[in-house]
Backbone bond lengths (Angstrom), bond angles and torsions (degrees), N, CA, C in turn:
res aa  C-N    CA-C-N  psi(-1)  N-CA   C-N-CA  omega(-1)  CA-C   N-CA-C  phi
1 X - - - 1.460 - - 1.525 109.15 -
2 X 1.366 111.56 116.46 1.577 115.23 174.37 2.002 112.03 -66.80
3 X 1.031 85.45 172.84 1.704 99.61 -168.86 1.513 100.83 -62.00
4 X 1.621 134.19 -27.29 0.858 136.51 -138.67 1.537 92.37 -125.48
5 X 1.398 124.55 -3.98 1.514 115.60 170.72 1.494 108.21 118.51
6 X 1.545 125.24 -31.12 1.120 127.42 -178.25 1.030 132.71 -55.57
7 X 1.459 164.58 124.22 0.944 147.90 -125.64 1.701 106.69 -124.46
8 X 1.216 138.80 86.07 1.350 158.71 -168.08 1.952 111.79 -62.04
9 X 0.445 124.62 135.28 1.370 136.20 155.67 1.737 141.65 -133.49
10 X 1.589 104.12 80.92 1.349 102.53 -156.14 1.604 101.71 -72.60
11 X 1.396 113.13 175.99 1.716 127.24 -130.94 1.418 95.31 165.29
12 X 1.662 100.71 138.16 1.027 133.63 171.91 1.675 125.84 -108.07
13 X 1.175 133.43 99.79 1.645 130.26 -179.32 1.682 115.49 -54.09
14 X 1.075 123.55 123.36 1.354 140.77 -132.45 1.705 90.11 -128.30
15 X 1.908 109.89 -64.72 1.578 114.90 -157.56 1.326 113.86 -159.37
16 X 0.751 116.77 -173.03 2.004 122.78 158.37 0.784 106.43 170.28
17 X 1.819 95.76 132.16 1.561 117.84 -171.73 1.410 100.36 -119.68
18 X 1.535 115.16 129.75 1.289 111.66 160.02 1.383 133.25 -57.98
19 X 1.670 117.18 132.47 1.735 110.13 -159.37 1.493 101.51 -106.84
20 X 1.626 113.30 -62.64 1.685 106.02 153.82 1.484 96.77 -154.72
21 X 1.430 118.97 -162.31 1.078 124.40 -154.15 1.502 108.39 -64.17
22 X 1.493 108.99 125.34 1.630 123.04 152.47 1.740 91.31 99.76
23 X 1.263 128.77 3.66 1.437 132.45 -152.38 1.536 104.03 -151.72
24 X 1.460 114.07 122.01 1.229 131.99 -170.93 1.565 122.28 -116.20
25 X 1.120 135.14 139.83 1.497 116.35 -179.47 2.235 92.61 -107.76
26 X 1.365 92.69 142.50 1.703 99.03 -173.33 1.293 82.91 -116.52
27 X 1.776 114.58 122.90 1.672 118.58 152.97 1.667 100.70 -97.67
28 X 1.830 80.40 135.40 1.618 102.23 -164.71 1.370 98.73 -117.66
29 X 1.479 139.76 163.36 1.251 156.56 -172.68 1.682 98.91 -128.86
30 X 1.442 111.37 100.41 1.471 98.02 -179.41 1.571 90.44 -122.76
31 X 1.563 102.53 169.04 1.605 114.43 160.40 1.265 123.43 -24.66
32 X 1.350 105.86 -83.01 1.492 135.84 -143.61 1.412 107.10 -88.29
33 X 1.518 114.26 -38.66 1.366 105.38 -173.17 1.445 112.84 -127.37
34 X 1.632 103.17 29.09 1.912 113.45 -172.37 1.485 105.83 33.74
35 X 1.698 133.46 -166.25 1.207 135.80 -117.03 1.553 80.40 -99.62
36 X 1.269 97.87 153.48 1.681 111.04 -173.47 1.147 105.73 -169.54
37 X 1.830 129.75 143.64 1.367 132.23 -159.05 1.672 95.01 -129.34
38 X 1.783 86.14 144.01 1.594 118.63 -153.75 1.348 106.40 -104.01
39 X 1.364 148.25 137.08 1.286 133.35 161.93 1.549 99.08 -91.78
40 X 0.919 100.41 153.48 1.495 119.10 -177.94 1.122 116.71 -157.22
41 X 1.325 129.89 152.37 1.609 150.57 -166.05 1.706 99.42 -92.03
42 X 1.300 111.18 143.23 1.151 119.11 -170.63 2.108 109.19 -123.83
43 X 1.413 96.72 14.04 1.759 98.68 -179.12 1.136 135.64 -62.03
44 X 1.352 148.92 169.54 1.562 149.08 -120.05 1.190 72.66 -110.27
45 X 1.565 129.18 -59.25 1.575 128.98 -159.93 1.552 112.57 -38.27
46 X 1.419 125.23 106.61 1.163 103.33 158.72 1.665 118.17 78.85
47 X 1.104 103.80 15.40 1.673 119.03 -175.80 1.222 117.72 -77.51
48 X 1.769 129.21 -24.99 1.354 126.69 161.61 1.726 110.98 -43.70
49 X 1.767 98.19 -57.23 1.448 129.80 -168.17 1.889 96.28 -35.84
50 X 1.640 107.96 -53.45 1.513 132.62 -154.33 1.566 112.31 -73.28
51 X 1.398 102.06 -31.74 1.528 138.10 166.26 1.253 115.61 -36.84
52 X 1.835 89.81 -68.43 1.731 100.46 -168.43 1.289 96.00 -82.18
53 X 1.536 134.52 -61.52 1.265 96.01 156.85 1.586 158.64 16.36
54 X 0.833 106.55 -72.13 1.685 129.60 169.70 1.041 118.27 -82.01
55 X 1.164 134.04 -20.42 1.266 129.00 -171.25 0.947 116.93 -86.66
56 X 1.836 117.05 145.53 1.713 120.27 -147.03 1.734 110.97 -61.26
57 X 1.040 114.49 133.12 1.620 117.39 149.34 1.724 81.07 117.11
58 X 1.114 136.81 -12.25 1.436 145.22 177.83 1.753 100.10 -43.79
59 X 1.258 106.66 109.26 1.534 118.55 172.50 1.889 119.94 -93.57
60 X 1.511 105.20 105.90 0.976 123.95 -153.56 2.052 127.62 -104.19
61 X 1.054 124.62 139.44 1.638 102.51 -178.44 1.726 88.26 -120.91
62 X 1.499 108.25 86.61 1.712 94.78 144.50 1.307 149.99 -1.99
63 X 1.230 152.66 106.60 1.276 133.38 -178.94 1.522 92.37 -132.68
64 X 1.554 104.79 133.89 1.491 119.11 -179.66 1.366 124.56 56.26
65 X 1.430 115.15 46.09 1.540 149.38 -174.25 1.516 93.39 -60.26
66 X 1.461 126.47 113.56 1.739 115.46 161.87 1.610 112.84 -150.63
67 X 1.402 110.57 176.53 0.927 102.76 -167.47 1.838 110.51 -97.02
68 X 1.302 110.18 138.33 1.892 107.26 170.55 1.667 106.25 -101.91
69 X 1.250 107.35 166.66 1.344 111.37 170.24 1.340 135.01 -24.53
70 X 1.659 160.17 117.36 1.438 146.28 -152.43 1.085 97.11 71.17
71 X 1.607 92.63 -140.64 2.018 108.99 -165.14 1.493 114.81 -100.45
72 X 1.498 98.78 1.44 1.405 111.89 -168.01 1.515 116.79 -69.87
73 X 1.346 139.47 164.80 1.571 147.22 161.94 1.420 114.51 -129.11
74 X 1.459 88.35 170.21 1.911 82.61 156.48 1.822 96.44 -173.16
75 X 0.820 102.21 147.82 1.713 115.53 174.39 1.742 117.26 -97.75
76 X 1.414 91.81 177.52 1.579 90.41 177.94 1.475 109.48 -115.68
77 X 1.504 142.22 -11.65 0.950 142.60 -178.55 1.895 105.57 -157.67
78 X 1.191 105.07 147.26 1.490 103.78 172.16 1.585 98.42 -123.30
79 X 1.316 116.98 118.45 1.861 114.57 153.70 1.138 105.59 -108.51
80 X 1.611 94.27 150.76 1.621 124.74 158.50 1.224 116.13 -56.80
81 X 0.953 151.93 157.36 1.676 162.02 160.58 1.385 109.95 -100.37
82 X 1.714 107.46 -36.02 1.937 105.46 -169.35 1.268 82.30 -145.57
83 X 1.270 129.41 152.43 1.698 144.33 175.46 1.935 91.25 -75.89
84 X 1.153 107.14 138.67 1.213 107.26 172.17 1.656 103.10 -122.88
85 X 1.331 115.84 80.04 1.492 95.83 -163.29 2.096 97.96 -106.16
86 X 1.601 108.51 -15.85 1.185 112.33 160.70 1.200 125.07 -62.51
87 X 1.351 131.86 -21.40 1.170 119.14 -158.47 1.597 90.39 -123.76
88 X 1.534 126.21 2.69 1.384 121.45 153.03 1.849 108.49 -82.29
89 X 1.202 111.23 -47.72 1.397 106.93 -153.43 1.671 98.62 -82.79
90 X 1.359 123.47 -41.53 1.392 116.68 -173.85 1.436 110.24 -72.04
91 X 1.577 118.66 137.28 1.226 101.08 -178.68 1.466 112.88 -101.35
92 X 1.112 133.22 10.56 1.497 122.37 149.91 1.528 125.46 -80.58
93 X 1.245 96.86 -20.06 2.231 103.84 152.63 1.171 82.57 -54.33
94 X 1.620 134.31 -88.55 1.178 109.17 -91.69 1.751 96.80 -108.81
95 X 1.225 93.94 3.42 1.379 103.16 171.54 1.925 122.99 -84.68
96 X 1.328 91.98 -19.42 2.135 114.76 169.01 1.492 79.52 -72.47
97 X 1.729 120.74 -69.91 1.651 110.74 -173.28 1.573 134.67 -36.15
98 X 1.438 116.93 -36.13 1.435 129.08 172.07 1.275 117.90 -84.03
99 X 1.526 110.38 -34.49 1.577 103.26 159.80 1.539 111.28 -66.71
100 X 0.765 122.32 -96.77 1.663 113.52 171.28 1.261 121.59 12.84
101 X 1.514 113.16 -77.39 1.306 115.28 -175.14 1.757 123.58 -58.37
102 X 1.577 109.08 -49.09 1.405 106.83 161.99 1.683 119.54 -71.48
103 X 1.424 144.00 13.45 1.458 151.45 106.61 1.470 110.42 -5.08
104 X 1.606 102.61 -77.19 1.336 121.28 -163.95 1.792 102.03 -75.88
105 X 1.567 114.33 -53.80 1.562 90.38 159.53 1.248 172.02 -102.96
106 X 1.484 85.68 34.01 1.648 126.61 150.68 1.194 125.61 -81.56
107 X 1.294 120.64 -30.80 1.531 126.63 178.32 1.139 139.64 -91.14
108 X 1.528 86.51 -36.56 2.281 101.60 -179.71 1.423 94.96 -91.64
109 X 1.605 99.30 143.34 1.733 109.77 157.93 1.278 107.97 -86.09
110 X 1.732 108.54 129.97 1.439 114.80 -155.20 1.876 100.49 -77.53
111 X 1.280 122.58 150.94 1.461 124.81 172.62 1.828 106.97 91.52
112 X 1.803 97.22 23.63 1.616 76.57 179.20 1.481 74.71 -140.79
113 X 1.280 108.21 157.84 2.046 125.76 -163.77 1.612 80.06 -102.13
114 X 0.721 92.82 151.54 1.918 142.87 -166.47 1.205 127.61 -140.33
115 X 1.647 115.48 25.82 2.001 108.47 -158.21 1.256 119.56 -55.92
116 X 1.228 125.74 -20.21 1.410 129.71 -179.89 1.582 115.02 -70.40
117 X 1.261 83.76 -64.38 1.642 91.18 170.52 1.239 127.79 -55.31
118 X 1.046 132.61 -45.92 1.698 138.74 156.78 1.426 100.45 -52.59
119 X 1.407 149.29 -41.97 1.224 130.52 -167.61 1.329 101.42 -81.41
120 X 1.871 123.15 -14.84 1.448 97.48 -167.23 1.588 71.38 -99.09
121 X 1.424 167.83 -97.00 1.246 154.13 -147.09 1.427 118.53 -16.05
122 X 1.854 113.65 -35.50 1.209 115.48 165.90 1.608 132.12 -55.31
123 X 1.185 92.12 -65.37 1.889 114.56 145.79 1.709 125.02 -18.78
124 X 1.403 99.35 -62.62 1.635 101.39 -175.26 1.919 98.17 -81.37
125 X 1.203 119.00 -24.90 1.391 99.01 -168.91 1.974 98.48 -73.54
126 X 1.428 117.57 -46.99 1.367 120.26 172.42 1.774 105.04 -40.72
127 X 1.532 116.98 -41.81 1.671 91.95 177.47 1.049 109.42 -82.52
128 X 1.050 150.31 11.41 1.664 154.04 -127.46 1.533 85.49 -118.86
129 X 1.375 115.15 -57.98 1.726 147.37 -158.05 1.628 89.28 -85.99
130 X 1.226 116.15 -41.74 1.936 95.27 -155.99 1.935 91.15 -116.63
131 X 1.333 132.44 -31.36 1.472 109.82 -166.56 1.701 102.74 -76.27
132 X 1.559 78.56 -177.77 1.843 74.71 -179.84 1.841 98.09 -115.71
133 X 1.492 122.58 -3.72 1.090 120.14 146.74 1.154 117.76 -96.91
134 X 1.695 105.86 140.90 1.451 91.08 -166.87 1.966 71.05 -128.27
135 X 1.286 153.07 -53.96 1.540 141.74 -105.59 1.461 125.94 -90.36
136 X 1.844 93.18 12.03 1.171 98.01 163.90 1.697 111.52 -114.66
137 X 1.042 130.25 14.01 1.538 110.82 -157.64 1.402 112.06 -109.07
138 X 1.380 100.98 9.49 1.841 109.39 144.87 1.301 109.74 -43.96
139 X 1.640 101.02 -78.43 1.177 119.93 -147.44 1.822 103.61 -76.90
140 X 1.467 115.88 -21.01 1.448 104.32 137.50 1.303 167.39 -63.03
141 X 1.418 93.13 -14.93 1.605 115.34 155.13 0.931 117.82 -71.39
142 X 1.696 140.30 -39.76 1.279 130.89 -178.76 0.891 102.38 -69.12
143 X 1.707 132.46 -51.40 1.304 113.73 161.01 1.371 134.22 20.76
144 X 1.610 95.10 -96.62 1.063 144.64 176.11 1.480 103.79 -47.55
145 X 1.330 101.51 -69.45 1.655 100.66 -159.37 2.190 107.19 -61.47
146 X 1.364 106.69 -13.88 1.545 122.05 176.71 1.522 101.47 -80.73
147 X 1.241 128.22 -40.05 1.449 110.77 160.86 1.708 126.01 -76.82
148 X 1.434 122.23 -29.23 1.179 111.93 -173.67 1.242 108.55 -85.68
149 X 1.342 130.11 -5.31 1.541 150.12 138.80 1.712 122.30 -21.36
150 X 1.854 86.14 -49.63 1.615 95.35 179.96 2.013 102.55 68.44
151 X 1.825 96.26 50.49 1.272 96.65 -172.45 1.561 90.53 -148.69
152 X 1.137 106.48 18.30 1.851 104.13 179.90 1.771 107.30 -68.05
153 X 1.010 127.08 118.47 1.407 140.22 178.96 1.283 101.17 -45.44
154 X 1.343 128.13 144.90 1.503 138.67 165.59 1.935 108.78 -117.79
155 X 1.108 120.14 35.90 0.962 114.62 151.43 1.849 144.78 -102.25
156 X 0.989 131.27 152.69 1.148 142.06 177.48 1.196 95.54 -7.74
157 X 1.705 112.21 143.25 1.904 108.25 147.65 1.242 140.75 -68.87
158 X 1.799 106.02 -21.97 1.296 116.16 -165.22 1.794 83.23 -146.95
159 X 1.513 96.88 124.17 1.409 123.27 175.95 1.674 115.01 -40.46
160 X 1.479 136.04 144.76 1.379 131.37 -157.86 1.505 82.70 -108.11
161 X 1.045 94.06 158.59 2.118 117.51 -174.05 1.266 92.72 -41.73
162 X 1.273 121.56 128.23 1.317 134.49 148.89 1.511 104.85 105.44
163 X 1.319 122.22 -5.62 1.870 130.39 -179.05 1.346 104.87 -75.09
164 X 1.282 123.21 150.22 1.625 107.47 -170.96 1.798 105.92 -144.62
165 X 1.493 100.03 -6.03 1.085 113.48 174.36 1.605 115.39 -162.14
166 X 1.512 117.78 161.28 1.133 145.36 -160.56 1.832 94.53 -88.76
167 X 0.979 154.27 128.15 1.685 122.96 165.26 1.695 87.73 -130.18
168 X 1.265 95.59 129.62 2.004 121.18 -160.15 1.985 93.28 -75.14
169 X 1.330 115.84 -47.68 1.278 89.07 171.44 1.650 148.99 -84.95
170 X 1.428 94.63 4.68 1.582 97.76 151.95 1.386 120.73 -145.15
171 X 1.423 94.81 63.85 1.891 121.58 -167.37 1.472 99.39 -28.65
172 X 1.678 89.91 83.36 1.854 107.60 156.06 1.350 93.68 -145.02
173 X 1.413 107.68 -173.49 1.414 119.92 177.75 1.388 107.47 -123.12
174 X 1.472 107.58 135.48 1.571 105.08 -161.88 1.476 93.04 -140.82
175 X 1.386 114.47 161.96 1.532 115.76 176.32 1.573 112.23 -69.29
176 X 1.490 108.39 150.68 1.352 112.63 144.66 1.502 92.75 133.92
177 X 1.716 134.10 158.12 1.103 125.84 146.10 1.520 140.86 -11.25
178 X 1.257 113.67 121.15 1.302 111.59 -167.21 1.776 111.18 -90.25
179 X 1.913 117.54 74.10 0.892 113.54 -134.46 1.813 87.31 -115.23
180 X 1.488 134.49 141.05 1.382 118.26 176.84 1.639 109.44 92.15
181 X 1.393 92.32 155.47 1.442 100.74 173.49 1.510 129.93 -51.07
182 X 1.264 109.43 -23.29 1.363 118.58 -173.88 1.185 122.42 -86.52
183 X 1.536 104.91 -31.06 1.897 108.71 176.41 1.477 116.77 -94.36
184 X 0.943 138.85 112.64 1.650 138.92 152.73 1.530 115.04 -56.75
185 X 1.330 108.12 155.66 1.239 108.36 -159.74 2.182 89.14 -90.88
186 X 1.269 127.29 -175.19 1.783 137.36 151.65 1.395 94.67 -33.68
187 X 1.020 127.41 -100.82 1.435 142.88 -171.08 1.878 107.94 -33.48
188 X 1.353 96.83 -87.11 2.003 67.07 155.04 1.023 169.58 -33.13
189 X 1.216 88.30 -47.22 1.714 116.35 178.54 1.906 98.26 -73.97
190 X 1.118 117.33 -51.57 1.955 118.64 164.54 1.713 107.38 -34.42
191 X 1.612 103.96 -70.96 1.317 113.07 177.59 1.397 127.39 -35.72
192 X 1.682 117.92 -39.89 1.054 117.78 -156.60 1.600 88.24 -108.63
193 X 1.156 129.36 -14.35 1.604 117.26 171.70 1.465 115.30 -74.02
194 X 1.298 91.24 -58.34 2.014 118.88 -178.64 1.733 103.00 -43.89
195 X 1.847 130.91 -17.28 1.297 124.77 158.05 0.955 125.30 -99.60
196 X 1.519 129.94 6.27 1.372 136.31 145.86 1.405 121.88 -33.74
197 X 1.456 130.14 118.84 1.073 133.70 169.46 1.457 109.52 83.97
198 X 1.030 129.38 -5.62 1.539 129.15 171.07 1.360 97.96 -60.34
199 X 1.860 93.84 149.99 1.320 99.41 174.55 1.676 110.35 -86.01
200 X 1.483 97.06 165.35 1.826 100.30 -164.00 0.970 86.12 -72.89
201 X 2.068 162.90 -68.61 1.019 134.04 -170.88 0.942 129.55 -32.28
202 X 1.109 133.24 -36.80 1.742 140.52 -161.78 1.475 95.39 -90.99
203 X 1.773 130.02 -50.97 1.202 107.28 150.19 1.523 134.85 -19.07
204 X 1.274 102.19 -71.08 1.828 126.50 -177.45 1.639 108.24 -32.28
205 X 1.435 115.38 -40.98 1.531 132.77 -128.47 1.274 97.29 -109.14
206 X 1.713 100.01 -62.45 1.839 107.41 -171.38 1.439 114.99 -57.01
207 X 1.482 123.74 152.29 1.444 131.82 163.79 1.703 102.48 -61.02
208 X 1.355 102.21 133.71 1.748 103.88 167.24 2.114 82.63 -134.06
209 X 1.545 86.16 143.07 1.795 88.44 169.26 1.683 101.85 -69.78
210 X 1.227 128.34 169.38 1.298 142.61 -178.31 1.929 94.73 -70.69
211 X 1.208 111.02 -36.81 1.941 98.35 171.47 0.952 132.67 -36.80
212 X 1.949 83.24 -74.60 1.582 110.45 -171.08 1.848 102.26 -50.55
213 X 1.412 103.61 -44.43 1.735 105.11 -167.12 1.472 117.78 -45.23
214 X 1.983 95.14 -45.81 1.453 102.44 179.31 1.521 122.02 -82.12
215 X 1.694 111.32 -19.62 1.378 100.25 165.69 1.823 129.44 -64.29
216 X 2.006 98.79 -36.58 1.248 105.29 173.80 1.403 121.76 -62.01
217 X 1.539 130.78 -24.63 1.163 154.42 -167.44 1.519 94.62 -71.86
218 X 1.118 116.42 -83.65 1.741 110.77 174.88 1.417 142.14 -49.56
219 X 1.405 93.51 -15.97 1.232 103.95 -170.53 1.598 116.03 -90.48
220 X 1.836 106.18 -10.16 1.292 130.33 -172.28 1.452 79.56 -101.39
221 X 1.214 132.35 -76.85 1.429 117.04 -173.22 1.398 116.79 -10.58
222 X 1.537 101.36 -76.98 1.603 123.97 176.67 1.331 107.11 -20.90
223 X 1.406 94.69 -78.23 1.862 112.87 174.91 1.869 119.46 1.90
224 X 1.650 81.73 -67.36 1.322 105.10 -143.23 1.491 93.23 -90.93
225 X 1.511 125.55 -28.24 1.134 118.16 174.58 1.502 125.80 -63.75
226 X 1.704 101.63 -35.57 1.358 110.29 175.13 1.325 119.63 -57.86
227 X 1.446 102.38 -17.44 1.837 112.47 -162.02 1.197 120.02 -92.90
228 X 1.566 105.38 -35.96 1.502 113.20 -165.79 1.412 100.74 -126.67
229 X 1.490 133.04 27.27 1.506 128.73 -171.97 2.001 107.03 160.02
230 X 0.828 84.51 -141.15 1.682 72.01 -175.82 2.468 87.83 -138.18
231 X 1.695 90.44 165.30 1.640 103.83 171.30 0.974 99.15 -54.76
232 X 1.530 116.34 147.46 1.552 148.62 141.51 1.230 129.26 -134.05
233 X 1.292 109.46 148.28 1.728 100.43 178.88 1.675 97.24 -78.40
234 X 1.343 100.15 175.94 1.357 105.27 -169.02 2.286 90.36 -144.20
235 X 1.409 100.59 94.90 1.455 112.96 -177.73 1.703 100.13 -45.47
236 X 1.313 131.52 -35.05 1.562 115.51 -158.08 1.415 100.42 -102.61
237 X 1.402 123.03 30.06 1.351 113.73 -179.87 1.733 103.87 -92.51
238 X 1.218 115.12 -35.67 1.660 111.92 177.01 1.302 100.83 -95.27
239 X 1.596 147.15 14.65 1.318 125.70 126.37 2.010 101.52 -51.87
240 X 1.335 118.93 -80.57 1.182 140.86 -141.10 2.287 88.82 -57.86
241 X 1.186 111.17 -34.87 1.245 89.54 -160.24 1.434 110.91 -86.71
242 X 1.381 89.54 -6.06 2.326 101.62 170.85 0.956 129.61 -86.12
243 X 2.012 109.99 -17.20 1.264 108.15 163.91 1.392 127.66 -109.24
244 X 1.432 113.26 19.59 1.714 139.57 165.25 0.774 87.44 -98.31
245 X 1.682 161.63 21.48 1.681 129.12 -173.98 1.470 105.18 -90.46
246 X 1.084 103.71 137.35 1.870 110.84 -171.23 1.891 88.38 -62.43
């Protein structure tokens, strides 16, 4: 609620899918009511303006948020809160931005609130826009988003005699080849526990080689997909990991 009575609903830009002519549906990542799809106008007027707008990781304040017929919405105004013009124009912003955003809509089941998680997505897109390191804070959000999940693994760091692998959907360590998406190998499976619970600065800060980053990166993907929804590929991950390449 703004100072003035209006009733705000901040939101995160997620996607946009064309619905039919001149008319767009925007999947949004909000607080209160997790991912939810927007109709929106698609006209010549001012369409760069509508663009940046929309475009993923775009941090947004709703005005006159309601509901239309089905699952659909639509608002009457969208503002910015912070100019995001770095994380439109650079394309290694804005490529952390598209990974990110398809993360979240691959992962969340849309129509269920998430406040944690949206506040830490809120968070990383503001450093995204204002630090001048940005190339880890992917892989700090999952982090993040695996603890505010209330899905941080409680197992061992280093596998017990005879464990031979990590297996991500029932984060223990169990015997046998660490064969498939699901099992991490000792050495992985360490890696990807041993950053549990770190704080996201210390993420931000520490050296990770460009591997380890991208092995930990997927493997949290994985994680979280298994946990809260089912696997997907995620198309902007080999944009994002060619233009991070050390």
């Amino acid at each position: 609620m703004s100072p003035d009575g209006v009733n705000i609903e901040p939101a995160i830009a997620l996607s946009t899918i064309r619905h039919k002519d001149g008319v767009a549906i925007l999947k949004l990542f909000t607080r209160e009511q997790g991912i939810i799809g927007c109709l929106i106008r698609e006209g010549t007027k001012g369409a760069r303006r509508a663009r940046n707008l929309h475009a993923p990781l775009s941090m947004l304040h709703l005005v006159g948020l309601r509901a239309l017929k089905g699952d659909l919405r639509r608002f009457d105004r969208a503002d910015r809160p912070l100019p995001q013009q770095r994380t439109l124009l650079e394309v290694p912003r804005s490529s952390v931005a598209m990974f990110l955003a398809e993360v979240v809509m691959r992962t969340v089941e849309p129509d269920a609130p998430h406040p944690a998680l949206f506040d830490a997505l809120w968070r990383t897109a503001e450093a995204l826009e204002t630090e001048e390191a940005f190339t880890r804070l992917h892989l700090s959000f999952l982090v993040e988003a695996v603890r505010v999940q209330g899905l941080q693994p409680d197992a061992p760091l280093v596998p017990p005699p005879g464990m031979g692998r990590f297996n991500l959907a029932s984060a223990e360590w169990e015997s046998g080849p660490p064969m498939g998406d699901d099992f991490l190998s000792p050495t992985d499976g360490t890696a990807f526990l041993r950053i549990q619970g770190t704080e996201v600065d210390v993420i931000r800060s520490q050296p990770i080689p460009s591997d380890v980053r991208n092995r930990l990166v997927l493997h949290h993907v994985h994680y979280l997909q298994l946990h809260l929804s089912s696997p997907k590929a995620l198309r902007s991950w080999d944009v994002l990991r060619t233009v991070l390449a050390d």
